[in-house]
N, C-alpha and C positions, 0 to 999 in steps of 0.2 A: 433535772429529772423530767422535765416536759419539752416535747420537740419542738412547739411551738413557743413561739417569744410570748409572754404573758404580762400582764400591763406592772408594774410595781410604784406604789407610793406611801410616803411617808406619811405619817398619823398625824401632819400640819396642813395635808392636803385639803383644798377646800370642799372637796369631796366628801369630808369626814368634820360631821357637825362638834363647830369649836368647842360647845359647851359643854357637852356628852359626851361626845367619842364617839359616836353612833354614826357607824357606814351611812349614807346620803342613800336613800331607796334606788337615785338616779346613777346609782354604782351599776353599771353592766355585766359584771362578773356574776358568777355563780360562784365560787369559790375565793373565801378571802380567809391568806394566812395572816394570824398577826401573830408576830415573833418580838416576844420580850414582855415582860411582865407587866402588872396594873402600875406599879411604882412608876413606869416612864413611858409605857405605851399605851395612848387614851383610849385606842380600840382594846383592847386586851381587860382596861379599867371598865368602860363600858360594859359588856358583856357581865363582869363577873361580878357589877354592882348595881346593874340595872332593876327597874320595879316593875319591867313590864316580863312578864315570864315569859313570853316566847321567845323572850333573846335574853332567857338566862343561862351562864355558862354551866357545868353539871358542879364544876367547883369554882370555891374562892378561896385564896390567899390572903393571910392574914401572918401577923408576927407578934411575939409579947419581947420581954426581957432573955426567955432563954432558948424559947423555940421557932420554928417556922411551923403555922399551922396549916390545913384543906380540910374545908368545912363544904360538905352537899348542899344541896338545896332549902332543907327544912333546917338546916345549922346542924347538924350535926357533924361531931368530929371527925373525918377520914383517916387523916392523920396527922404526927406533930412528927419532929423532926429538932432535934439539938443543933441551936444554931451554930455551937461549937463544930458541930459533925460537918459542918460545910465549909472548906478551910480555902480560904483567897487571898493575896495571891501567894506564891503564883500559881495555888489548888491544886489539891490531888483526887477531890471528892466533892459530890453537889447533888443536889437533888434536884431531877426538873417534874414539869408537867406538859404532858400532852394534851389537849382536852379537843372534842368534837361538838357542835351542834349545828342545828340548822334553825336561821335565826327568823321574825314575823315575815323579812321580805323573801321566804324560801334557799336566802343563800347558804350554802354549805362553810359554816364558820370553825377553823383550826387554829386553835391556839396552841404556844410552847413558847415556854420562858423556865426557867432557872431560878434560887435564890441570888444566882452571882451569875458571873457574865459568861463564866467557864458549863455553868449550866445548861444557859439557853444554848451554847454551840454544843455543848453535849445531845440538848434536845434535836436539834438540828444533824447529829450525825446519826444519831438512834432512829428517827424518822427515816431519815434517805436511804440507810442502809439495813434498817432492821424490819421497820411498820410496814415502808411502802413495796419494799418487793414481796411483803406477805399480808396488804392492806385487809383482804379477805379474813383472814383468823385476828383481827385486831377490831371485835365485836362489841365492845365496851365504849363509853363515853368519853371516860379519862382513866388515863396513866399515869401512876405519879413513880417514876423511876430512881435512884442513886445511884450517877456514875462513877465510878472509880477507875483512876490515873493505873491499868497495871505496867505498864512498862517505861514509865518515871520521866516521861517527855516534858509534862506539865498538858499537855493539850488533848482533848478529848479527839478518839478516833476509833473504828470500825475494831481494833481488837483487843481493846480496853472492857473493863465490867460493866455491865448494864444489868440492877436488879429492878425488878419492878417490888413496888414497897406497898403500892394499893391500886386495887384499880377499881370501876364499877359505872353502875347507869345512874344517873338521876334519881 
């Protein structure tokens, strides 16, 4: 999506403080994706667990016994979601999030992950092909999406279902 080659590293980078998760200030980007959920990516964890509110994400991620939950800022429920409803593999259906902020060091932070791993590349085709060629009407914080398989590939793609299930600000 970008002309220019753009730096990329992994969330073991030493760049990115071991304990936390928390981008290193002496990051030079303005803009840092992190792609894949608190479960397995520290930056993404960070953010959506952190105590210092200028880098809190607008949602958090949470799970019980039967649903996947998105809880706002002050905890309240966004939405739940039947962990049933999210079927892997090899999926037909998933629910991601997109979520925006800009975090204490002014960088422009984008998260997107999935419940499942067909999710976050859901999140990932929904972004490229859906958000970013109309970045401008995409005014909200977070998106919380459910893609669905229509044409029975197994693989999420540009002409497959995308609802949005919640969206909203901080």
């Amino acid at each position: 999506m970008m002309t220019n080659v753009q730096d990329t590293m992994f969330d073991t980078n030493a760049a990115i403080n071991a304990t936390t998760g928390r981008p290193l200030s002496s990051i030079p980007q303005t803009l840092i994706f992190s792609v894949g959920g608190p479960g397995i990516n520290s930056v993404s964890y960070y953010y959506e667990n952190t105590a210092v509110v200028a880098d809190k994400a607008p949602v958090t991620f949470s799970m019980n016994a039967t649903h996947y939950i998105w809880t706002n800022q002050t905890d309240d429920e966004v939405l739940a979601v039947l962990r049933s409803s999210c079927n892997v593999p090899p999926g037909t259906t998933d629910v991601f999030v997109i979520q925006v902020l800009r975090d204490a060091d002014g960088r422009l932070v984008a998260i997107m992950y999935g419940t499942h791993y067909t999710g976050t590349w859901a999140a990932a085709v929904y972004f490229k092909f859906t958000v970013y060629p109309n970045i401008a009407s995409y005014t909200d914080s977070y998106y919380i999406v459910r893609w669905s398989d229509t044409n029975g590939d197994f693989t999420p793609n540009i002409g497959d279902t995308f609802t949005i299930l919640a969206q909203g600000r901080p």
